[in-house]
N, C-alpha and C positions, 0 to 999 in steps of 0.2 A: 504494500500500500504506500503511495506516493503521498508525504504530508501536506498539508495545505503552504505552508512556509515554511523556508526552511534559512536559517543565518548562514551567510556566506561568508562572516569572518575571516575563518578559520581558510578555508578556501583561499581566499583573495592573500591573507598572510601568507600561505604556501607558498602560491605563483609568486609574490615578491620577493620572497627568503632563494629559494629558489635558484635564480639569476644571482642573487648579489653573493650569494655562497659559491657559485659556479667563477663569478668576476673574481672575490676572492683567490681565487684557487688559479686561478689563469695571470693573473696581473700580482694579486696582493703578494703573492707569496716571495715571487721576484722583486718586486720596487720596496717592497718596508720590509729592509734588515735591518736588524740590531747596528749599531754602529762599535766598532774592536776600541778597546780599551788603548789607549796611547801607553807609550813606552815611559820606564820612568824621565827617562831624557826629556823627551818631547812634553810633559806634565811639567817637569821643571820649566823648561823653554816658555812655558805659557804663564806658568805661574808670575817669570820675573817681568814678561810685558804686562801684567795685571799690577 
């Protein structure tokens, strides 16, 4: 039995999660790394221009 209404929410959240999970995974994962710790050298070096 088909109910008279039904909330499409949950629906509409899927198809958007969806893509952005998929872009994530194609783009995000490549372009936003962690940035490498500098070396003690290079820490100093910035330190004395501060």
């Amino acid at each position: 039995m088909i109910p008279e209404s039904f909330n499409y929410a949950g629906v509409t959240l899927a198809i958007a999660l969806v893509p952005a999970w998929l872009t994530w995974i194609a783009r995000g994962r490549r372009d936003c790394q962690l940035t490498t710790h500098a070396s003690t050298a290079q820490q100093g070096g910035l330190e004395e221009d501060v």
